[in-house]
Each structure stands twice: as structure tokens, then as C-alpha cells.
N, C-alpha and C positions, 0 to 999 in steps of 0.2 A: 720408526719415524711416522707421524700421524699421515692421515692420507685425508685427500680435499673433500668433500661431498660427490659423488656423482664418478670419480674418478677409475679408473681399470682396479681391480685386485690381481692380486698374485697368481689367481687360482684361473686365470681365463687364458683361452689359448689364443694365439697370433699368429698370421700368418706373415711371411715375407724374412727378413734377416736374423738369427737368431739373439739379437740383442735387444731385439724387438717382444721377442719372448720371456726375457727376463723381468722378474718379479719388481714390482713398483719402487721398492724402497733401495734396492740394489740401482735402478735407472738414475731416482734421485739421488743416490750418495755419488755416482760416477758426473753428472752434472754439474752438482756444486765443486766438483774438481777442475771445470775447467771456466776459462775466462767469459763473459757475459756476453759479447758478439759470438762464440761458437754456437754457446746455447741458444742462441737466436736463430743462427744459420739453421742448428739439432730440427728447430722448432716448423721448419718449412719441408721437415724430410719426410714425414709422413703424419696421421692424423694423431698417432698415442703419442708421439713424442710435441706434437700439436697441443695434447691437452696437460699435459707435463709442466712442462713451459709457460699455461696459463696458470696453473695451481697455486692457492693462496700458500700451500704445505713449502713449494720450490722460493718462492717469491721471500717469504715469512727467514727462512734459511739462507738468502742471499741479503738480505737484509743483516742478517746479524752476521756473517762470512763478509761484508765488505764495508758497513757501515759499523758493528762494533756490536756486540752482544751489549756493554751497558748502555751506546746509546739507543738502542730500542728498545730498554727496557726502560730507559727516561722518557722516552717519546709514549710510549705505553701508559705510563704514569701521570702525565699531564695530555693523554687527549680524552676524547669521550668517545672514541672509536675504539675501546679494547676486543668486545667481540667479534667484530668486523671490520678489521682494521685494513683500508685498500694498501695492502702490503706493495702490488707491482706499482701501483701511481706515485707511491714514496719512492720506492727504486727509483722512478724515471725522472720524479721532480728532484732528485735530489743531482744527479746526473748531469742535469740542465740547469741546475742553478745560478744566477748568478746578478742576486739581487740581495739587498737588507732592507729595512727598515727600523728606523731609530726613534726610540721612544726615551723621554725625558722622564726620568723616574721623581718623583715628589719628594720636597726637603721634608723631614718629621717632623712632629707637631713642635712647637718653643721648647716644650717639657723634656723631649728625647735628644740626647747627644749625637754628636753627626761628627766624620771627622773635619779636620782643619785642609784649608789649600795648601798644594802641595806637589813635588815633582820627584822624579828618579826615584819612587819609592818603590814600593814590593804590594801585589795584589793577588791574589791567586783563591783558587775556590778547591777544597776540602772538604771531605765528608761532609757537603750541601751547605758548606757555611762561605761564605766571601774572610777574606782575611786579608788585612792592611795593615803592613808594618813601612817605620822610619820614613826617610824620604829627606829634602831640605823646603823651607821654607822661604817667604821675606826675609832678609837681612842676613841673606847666607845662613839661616844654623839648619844644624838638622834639629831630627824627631825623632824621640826612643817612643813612641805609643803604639801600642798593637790596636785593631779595632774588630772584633770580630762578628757578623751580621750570617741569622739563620737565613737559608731562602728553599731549603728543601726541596718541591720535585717540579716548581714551576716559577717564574719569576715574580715578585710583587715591587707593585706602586712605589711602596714605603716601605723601606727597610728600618729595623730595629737594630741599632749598634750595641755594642758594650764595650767597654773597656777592660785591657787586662793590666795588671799595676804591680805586679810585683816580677822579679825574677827574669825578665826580657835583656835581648842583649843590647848595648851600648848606643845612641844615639848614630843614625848615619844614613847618607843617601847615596845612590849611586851604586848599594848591594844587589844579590841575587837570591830569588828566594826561590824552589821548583819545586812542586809535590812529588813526594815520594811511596806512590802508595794510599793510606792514611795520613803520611805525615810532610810536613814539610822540613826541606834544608835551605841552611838560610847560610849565605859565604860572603865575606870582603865587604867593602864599602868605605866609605870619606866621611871623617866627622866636620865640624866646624872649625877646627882649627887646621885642616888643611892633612892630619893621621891616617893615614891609609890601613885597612883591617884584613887579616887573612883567620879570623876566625871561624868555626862553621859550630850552626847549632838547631837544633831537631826542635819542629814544634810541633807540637799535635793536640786535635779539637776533641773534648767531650762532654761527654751528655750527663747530666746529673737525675738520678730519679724524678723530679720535679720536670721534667725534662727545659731544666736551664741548659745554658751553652757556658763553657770553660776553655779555656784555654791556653797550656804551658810550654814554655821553651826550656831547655837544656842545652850545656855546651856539647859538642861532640868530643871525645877525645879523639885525636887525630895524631897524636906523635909530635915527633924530631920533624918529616920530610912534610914541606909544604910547598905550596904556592906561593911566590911574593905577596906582600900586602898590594891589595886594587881597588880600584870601585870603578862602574863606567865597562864593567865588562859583560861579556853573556853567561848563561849557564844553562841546562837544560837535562832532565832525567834520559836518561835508556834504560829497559827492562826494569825500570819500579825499584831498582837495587841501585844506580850510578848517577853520579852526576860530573858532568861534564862541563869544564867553564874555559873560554878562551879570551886573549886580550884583555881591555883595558889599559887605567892610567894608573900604573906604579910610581913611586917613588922619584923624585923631581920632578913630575909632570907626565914619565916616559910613557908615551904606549906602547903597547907590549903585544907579544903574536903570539905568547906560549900556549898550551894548550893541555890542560889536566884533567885526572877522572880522580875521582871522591868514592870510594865502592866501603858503603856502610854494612856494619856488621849486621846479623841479623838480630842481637840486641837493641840494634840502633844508637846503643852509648861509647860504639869505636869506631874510626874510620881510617883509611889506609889512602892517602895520595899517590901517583904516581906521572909522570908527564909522557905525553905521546911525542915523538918527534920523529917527523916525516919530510922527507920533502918532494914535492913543492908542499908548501902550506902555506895559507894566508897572512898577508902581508898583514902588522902589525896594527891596531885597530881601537875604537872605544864606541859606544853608544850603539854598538849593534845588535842584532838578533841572533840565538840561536834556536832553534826551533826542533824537536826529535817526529819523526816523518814514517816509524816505525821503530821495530824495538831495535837496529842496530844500525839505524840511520839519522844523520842529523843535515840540520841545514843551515847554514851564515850567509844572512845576506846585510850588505851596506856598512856603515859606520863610519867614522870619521878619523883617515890618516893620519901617518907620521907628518905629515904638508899641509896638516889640517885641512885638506879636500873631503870632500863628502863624496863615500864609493857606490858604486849601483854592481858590483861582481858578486856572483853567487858560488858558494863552497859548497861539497857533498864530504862528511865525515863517515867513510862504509866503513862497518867492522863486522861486514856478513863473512869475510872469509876467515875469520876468526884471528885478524892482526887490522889494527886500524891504521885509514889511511885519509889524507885528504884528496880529494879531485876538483878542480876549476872546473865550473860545467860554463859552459859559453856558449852565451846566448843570442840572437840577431837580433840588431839594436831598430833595426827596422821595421820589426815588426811592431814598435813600440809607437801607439797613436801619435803622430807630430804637434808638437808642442807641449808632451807630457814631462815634468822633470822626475825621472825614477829613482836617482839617486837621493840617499836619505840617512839621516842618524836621526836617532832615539826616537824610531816608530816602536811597533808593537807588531809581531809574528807569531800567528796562533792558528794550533790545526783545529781545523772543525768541523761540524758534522758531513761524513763523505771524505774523508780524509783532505780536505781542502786546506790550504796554506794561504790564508786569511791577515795581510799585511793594511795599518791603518794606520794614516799621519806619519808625523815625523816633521825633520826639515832640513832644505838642500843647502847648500856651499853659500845663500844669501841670508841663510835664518830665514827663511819664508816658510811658515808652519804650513801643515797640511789639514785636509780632513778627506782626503778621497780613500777609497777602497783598492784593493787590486789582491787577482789572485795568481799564486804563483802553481802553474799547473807542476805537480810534483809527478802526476803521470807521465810525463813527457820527459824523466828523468831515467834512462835504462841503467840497466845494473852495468856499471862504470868500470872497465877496466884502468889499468895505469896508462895505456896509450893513447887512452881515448883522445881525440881530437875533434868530434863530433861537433857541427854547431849547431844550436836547437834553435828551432824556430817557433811563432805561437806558445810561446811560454809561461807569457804574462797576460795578463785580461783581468779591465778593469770592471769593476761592479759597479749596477745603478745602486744609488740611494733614496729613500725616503721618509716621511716623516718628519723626525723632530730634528733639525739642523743644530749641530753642535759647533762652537769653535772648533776653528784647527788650530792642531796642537803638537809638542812634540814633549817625550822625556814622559809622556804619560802611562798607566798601566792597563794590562787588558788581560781575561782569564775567562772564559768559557766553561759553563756547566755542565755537568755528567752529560744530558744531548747531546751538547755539540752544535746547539743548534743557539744559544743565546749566551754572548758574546757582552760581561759587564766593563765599561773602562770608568775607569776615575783620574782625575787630576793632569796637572802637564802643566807647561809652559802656553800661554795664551797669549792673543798680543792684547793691550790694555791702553787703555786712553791716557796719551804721553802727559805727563806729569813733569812739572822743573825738577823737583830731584829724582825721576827716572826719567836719563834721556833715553833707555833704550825702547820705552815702549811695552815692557813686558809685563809679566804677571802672573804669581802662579795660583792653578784654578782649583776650584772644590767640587766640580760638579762631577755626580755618577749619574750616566747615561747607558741603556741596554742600547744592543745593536740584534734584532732578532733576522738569521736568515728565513727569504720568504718561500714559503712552503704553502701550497693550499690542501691541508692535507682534515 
């Protein structure tokens, strides 16, 4: 392990406890093993372990042990502080974070294609590329178009779209699409005649010598055992190999509470379903979030009931003891600022830079869209027995905003890049200037806007 400028070597002697005596890279490896207020506590106990604790070498390594080895090697990549990069001021702002800024990204010029408005579609970012498949439009139909735009290691202005045209699957909205890895799986959804899909199929981005962008889908085979047909449900990766999808609206309209994992071959052209079933487990649902919080943890929150209610309960999916289970984590409603409505379908739940669970829009039991921020502090989640009965408190905390004011919205997409730190949405339900043949007032939108968290880094 490198060592700081100025810092103790190996070879110096010490006086006082013998762990005090111990060679520098041995001190730091026993460190980064324990939680960030010990090492703080470490850091008051005498002066070597005083200057330990300052070190850009400790700092640099707790950065990548809690914030994520790729995203600091994104933050690396787009700052101009490589050499001297204030590693502990990153640690600390990112800690304390708990603001945005939204910047309205610019339509391309007339000449370049852009996609269409659009709701319940699929967004997600890929080997540095944005990717936008299906979704419905006006007049109820869907969209079978993929769209696929470079943005590489920092965000820009103006995106550059392209289309892919051949080979994509079936027009439809209300699917799930999750990266996997390099690639994406893409499951279920509603076409326009009202068809429900239990398909799944692998997409993945490439680069041409030229360095143009490509992009192809494939079915999965998957067998006999599936899933019903749905759309309107969640889904979400664990460990880079699974995907996980629960709820939705099957067949008659039903929503559903079942709860499945997709585990892809390592070809990636076979997949094997199987369903989890636990109980308690979350009551039966559509338009919700699922969100993965770690490699064998996931998170459900909100969606809209068998009573058509819009829910504000949060689910924890553990599979750390190697059988998966669900747990109701239950929250104090009190602590929730007065007059805030939390309850919500068809927002957007996304982890991000600092392991943050970064929830945006939606809309409550009136259709009143959204555009506030809120985080759901997932620290505050312990490792969950079946008895647990715990109530948490300080759970939720909303974020300021600034900048470029967006409508609020709900059924929109949102997908954060390698950082973690710049959060793109596209499209949604908007409200729109009532019109005689739309009495409801709605509308669905086209605009992509960044949401960058703020950092002065």
C-alpha cells in the first residue's frame, strides 16, 4: 500500500502499546476494517495514529471501500484534481450530502433525432451509453424504438441519439429493463391492445473501430417455468448475475405480489426462473420501485394496491443468509415533515453516489405529480431478523433542490452514471393545459433533464 508524503515508515521505532509499533501498511489494512466513527475515535488516541487518519493513502482507500472502487474512478475521470485529489473533503461531503442541482440538458440541433414523449418506458445507462427502449405514448399505443446516446466519463449539453431498427423486441410499456453487468435484461410489459408479456431478452452496447455505438437485443431462452405475463411491475439486478422482479398487473387487470429471480447463464442466451415465497411478503402491488442496496439486498417501496390506494411501506428482500426472505421495516410516520405526502406510484428509486437511495416524483392517491427529492436513509436499516419489530425513526430526509425546475411527474425514468453522482431522467406523465378532448389534463413528456448531486469538490 502507497504511503502519504511525510508519513511514519516501517522501520521507526515507538514508543507506548505495541500496535503502535506496528509497520504502517499493517496499521492501514487493520483500519479500513473497521467502521468510520472508530477510526475517528483511533484518531484522538495518540499522534501516529493522529497522522494515519489524516493520510490522503487511508482516506483514497476509504473512498473506494464505501463509496465504490468504479465510482471513484468516474469522479477521477471527470475532475481536474487527479494528482491531488482532496480524498477526506470527498469522504466528508459526500456524508453530508443532501442537495441536487438540475440542469436542463439542450434539444439537438433540427438535423439530429431526439426521442418522442413518452411514459412507463425503460432508461438505463450502460457501458457510458444512456439506452431508451419502448414506453406508451398519446393515444394509448406503445413504442418498439430503442434509442441509444454516448455520454462517456462526464455529462454533456447535447446528446447525440441513434436509433437501432432492426431485431428489438415487441412494442410495449410498462416493462423492466436492469443492467446486468455490460448488459441489459429487459422482462414483461403491455402492448396496445391491452397483451400482457413474460418475455426476457439481453441487450448489449458496442463499439465499432470507427468508434460508432451499436446496439443489439436477443431473446433469452428461458424454458417451460415462468413468470405470468405483466407490466407495471419492478425488477432489479443482485450480484451482476440475477434479476429479481415482484408484482405488477397480470392478466384481467389483477395485481400480483409474486415475487421472482431470472439467474442468467453465463453465456447469457439461457435463463432459469424460479419464485421466492415467504411469508410475510408484500401485499400485492404495481408501479413500484425496486431498488438492490447491495449485492444481496433489495428495497420496495410504495405502489399502487389491490384498492387502488397508493402505499408509502417499505420492504427489505435479505438473501445474506443464503435463503431469501422478505421483512417490513417500519417506519415513524412522524418523523415525516407535516404536510409531506410520501406515499406514491410510479416514481423513480436509484442508488447513488455514497450508497444513497435517491427517490424522485411519482404521484399520490389524487394523481398529484411530484417533483421533490427525498432520501431514504438505508443506513438506518440493521441486518433484520424475522422478529424484528423495530420502529425506525429519521429514515426519510428530503433534499433541497436547484437550478433548472422540471415538471412534476410520475411513470418517468431515471438511471445514474458509473459516479453515481449524475442522475439522467427522461419522460413521464406531466400535467398539461386542459384541452376539450383531454379532460384529464395530462400529457406525456419528452424532456431529459440531469439531476447532478452537489459536491464542491
Amino acid at each position: 500500500m502507497e504511503e502519504s508524503e511525510g508519513s511514519a515508515s516501517g522501520n521507526h521505532s515507538y514508543s507506548g502499546s505495541p500496535i503502535t509499533n506496528m509497520a504502517q501498511d499493517y496499521l492501514l489494512t487493520i483500519l479500513l476494517l473497521l467502521p468510520i466513527d472508530a477510526i475517528l475515535s483511533l484518531s484522538m488516541t495518540c499522534k501516529r495514529f493522529n497522522a494515519l487518519t489524516n493520510s490522503d493513502t487511508l482516506w483514497k482507500s476509504l473512498c473506494k471501500r464505501d463509496l465504490g472502487s468504479t465510482c471513484v474512478e468516474a469522479l477521477l475521470n471527470s475532475s481536474n484534481h487527479q494528482h491531488h485529489f482532496p480524498w477526506m473533503r470527498l469522504y466528508k461531503q459526500v456524508s453530508q450530502m443532501d442537495s441536487v442541482c438540475c440542469h436542463k440538458l439542450s434539444q439537438p440541433h433540427v438535423d439530429l433525432d431526439f426521442p418522442t414523449a413518452r411514459a412507463s418506458h425503460s432508461l438505463n445507462f450502460v457501458s457510458d451509453c444512456l439506452v431508451l427502449f419502448g414506453g406508451g405514448c398519446e393515444g394509448g399505443r406503445h413504442l418498439d424504438d430503442t434509442w441509444v446516446a454516448y455520454i462517456g466519463n462526464d455529462f454533456q449539453r447535447i446528446l447525440k441519439w441513434q436509433t437501432v431498427h432492426s431485431g428489438i423486441p415487441s412494442g410495449r410499456f410498462g416493462h423492466t429493463c436492469v443492467e446486468m453487468g455490460d448488459s441489459l435484461v429487459l422482462f414483461g410489459g403491455i402492448n396496445d391492445r391491452g397483451n400482457r408479456q413474460n418475455d426476457a431478452w439481453l441487450g448489449q452496447v458496442m463499439f465499432n473501430e470507427n468508434k460508432s455505438v451499436t446496439f443489439s437485443w436477443k431473446m433469452i431462452d428461458v424454458g417451460n417455468v415462468t413468470p405470468t405475463p405483466r407490466g407495471a411491475h419492478a425488477a432489479c439486478c443482485i450480484d451482476e448475475k440475477r434479476m429479481i422482479i415482484h408484482g405488477g398487473i397480470g392478466l384481467n387487470g389483477l395485481r400480483l405480489g409474486d415475487t421472482w429471480v431470472l439467474e442468467v447463464s453465463d453465456s447469457s442466451c439461457f435463463g432459469t426462473w424460479h419464485e421466492i415465497v415467504t411469508h410475510p411478503s408484500p401485499p400485492p402491488r404495481s408501479g413500484h420501485t425496486l431498488t438492490c442496496i447491495g449485492r444481496s439486498r433489495t428495497i420496495l417501496f410504495g405502489g399502487r394496491g389491490l384498492g387502488y390506494e397508493v402505499l408509502d411501506d417499505v420492504w427489505l428482500l435479505d438473501s445474506c443468509q443464503g435463503y431469501p426472505r422478505w421483512v417490513q421495516i417500519v417506519y415513524d410516520l412522524q418523523s415525516i415533515p407535516h404536510g409531506v405526502s410520501l406515499p406514491r406510484v410510479g416514481h423513480t428509486a436509484t442508488l447513488v453516489l455514497g450508497g444513497r437511495l435517491l427517490i424522485y416524483g411519482g404521484e399520490d392517491s389524487y394523481r398529484h405529480r411530484k417533483n421533490d427529492f427525498w432520501e431514504l436513509d438505508i443506513s438506518a436499516i440493521p441486518c433484520i431478523t424475522l422478529s424484528s419489530k423495530k420502529v425506525l425513526t429519521r429514515m426519510w430526509k428530503r433534499w433541497k433542490s436547484s437550478g433548472y425546475e422540471a415538471n412534476a411527474r410520475s411513470f418517468h425514468r431515471a438511471c445514474v452514471d458509473r459516479s453515481g453522482r449524475y442522475l439522467y431522467v427522461f419522460g413521464g406523465m406531466v400535467d398539461g393545459f386542459l384541452q376539450p378532448a383531454e379532460p384529464s389534463g395530462l400529457r406525456f413528456d419528452g424532456e431529459l433533464f440531469l439531476v447532478e448531486l452537489v459536491l464542491q469538490i
